[in-house]
Structures are given as C-alpha cells and as structure tokens.
C-alpha positions as CSV (number, residue, x, y, z in Angstrom):
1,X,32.4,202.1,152.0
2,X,28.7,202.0,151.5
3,X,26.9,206.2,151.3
4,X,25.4,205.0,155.0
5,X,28.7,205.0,156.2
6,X,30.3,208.5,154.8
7,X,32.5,209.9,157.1
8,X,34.8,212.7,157.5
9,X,38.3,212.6,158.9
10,X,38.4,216.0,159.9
11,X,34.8,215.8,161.5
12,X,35.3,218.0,165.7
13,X,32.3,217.0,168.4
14,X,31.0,219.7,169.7
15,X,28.6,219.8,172.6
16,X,25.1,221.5,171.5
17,X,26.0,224.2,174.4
18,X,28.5,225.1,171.9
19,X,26.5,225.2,169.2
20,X,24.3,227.2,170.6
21,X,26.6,229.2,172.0
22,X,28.1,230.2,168.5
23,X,25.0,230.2,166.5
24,X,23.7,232.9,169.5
25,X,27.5,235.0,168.8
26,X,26.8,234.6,165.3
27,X,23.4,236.5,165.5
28,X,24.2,239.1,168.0
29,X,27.2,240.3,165.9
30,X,25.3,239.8,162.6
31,X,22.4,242.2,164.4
32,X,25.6,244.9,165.7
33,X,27.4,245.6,162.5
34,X,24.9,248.2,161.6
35,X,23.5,249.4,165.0
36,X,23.7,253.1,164.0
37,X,21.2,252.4,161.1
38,X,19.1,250.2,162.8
39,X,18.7,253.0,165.5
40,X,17.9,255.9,162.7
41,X,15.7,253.7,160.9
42,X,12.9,254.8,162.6
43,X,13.5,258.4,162.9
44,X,12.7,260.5,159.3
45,X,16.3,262.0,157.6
46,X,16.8,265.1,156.9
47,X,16.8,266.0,153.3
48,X,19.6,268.3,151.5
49,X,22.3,267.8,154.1
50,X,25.7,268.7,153.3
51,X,28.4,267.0,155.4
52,X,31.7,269.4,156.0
53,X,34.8,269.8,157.4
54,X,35.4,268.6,160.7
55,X,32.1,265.9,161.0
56,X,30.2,269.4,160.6
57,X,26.6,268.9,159.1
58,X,24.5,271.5,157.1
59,X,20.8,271.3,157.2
60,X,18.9,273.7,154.8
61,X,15.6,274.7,156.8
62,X,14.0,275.1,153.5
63,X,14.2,271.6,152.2
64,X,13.1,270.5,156.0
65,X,9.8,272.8,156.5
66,X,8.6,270.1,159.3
67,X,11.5,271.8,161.4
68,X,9.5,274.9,161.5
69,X,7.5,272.5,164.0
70,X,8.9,272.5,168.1
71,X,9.4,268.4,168.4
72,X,10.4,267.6,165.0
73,X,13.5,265.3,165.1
74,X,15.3,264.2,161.9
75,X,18.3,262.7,161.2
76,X,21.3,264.3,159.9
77,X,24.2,261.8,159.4
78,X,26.0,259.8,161.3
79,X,29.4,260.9,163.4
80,X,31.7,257.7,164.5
81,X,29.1,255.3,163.4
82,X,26.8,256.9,165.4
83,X,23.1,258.6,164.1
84,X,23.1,262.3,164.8
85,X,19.7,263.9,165.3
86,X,18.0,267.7,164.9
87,X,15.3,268.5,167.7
88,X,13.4,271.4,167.2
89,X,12.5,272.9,170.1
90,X,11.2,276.0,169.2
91,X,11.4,278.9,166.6
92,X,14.4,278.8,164.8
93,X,15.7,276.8,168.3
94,X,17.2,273.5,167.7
95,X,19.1,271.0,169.7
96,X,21.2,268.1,168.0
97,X,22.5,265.1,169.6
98,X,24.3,261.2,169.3
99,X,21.5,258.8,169.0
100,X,22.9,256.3,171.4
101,X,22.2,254.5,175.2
102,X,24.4,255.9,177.3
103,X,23.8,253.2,179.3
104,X,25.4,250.4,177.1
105,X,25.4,252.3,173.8
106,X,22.4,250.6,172.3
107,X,20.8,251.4,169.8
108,X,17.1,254.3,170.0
109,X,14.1,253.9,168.5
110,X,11.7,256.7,168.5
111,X,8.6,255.2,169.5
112,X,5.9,257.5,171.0
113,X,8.0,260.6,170.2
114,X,10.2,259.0,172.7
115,X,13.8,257.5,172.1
116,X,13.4,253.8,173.6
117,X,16.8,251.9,174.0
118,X,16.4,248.6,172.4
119,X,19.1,246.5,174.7
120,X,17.7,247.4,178.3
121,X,14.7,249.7,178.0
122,X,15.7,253.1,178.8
123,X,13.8,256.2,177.7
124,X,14.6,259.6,176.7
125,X,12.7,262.0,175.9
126,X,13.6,264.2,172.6
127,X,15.4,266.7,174.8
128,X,17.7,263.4,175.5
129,X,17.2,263.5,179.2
130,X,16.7,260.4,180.6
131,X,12.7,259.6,181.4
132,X,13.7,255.8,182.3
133,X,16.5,254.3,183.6
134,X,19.0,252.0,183.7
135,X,20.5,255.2,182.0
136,X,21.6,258.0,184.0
137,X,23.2,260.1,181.9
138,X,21.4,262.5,179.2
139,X,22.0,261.3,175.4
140,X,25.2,263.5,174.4
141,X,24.9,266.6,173.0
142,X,26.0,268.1,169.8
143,X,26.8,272.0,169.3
144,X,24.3,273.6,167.0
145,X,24.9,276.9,165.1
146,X,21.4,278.7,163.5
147,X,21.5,281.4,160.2
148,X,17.9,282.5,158.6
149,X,18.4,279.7,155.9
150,X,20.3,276.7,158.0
151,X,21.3,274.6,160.8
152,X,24.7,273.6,161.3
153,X,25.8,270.3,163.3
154,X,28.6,270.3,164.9
C-alpha cells in the first residue's frame, strides 16, 4: 500500500447534512452549558454577598453604595443555575428576580438598562415585566427582606 492509498477499515459515510447537523448540536450545546453566566455577564455583581441557608442571599448595602440609586441592578448569585438579580427601585426598596426568558428560558442581557432575551428577542424591563414579546409572562420574582445594613434574597 502506497501513503496515496491509506485507508481505514472502520471509516462510516456520512452525508454533509449530517455533518452539519452535528457540528450545529455540537455548538449550540457547547454555547448552553453556561447559559446562566453568559446571561449575568453583562450585568455588574454585587460585592460582599454571603450565600445562606436555604438558597438565601445576603447583600451588604455598604459594600454596594450604587444601590442607594433607584435602577441599579446587580447580581447576587445564582439559584438552580439560574442568575439572581437586585433592582433598586427606590429608597431602601428593592426587587430581586431569576434572570431568565420565560419564554424559552434564554438567557438576558442587559442592554439599554433593559433585559434583552438573546434566543427570540424579548424585552423586560428592570421591573421584569415584559416590554416585548414572544414572552408573556413577567421574569419570576424573588422574595426580598430589607434591615438598615442589608438586603436579603430569598
């Protein structure tokens, strides 16, 4: 045998739609194992956090000052995979929410201090009401517990 006429016994044709196919599988579940950080990633994190008990989160206002500001949004940590964010929405008022479509459960950018889904296009507004469908459903909400000093999650 002459190295022009290599060949491999265990050698399967495959049709290029099935290559394509696969190489197209092979980049979309690639892109999904790390949705959740993918979505946070352009949202700031909140700084000093301490996660507790029961998926809880504690957020020390005094090592997040930008809080003090109504439309702030930061993230805290992530809850089933999923990014968990802070609004302010006022004085010492604060709403916290999962940072996914609840459309398809794609992943949010926050672009225009709006949260864009990335799969289908739909908008929410930092309140997580929906601005623009295909969503219909406000982004979930998260229980939210105040003292002078913090901001619990959860």
């Amino acid at each position: 045998m002459t190295s022009s006429e290599i060949t491999n016994e265990n050698a399967v044709e495959i049709s290029r739609r099935t290559l394509v196919c696969g190489a197209f599988l092979a980049v979309i579940s690639g892109s999904t194992i790390n949705m959740s950080s993918a979505a946070a990633a352009s949202i700031p994190s909140a700084k000093g956090v301490k996660k507790l008990a029961g998926g809880k989160f504690q957020v020390p206002l005094s090592s997040n000052p930008t809080l003090k500001k109504a439309g702030t949004i930061l993230v805290v940590g992530e809850s089933k995979g999923v990014p968990v964010a802070l609004v302010s929405t006022g004085s010492n008022s604060f709403k916290a929410m999962a940072l996914v479509c609840t459309h398809a459960g794609g992943p949010l950018e926050f672009i225009d201090k709006q949260l864009v889904c990335m799969l289908h296009g739909s908008v929410f507004g930092i309140d997580g009401k929906v601005k623009i469908s295909p969503a219909r459903t406000a982004l979930p909400s998260i229980k939210v517990s105040t003292s002078a000093t913090t901001v619990t999650v959860g």
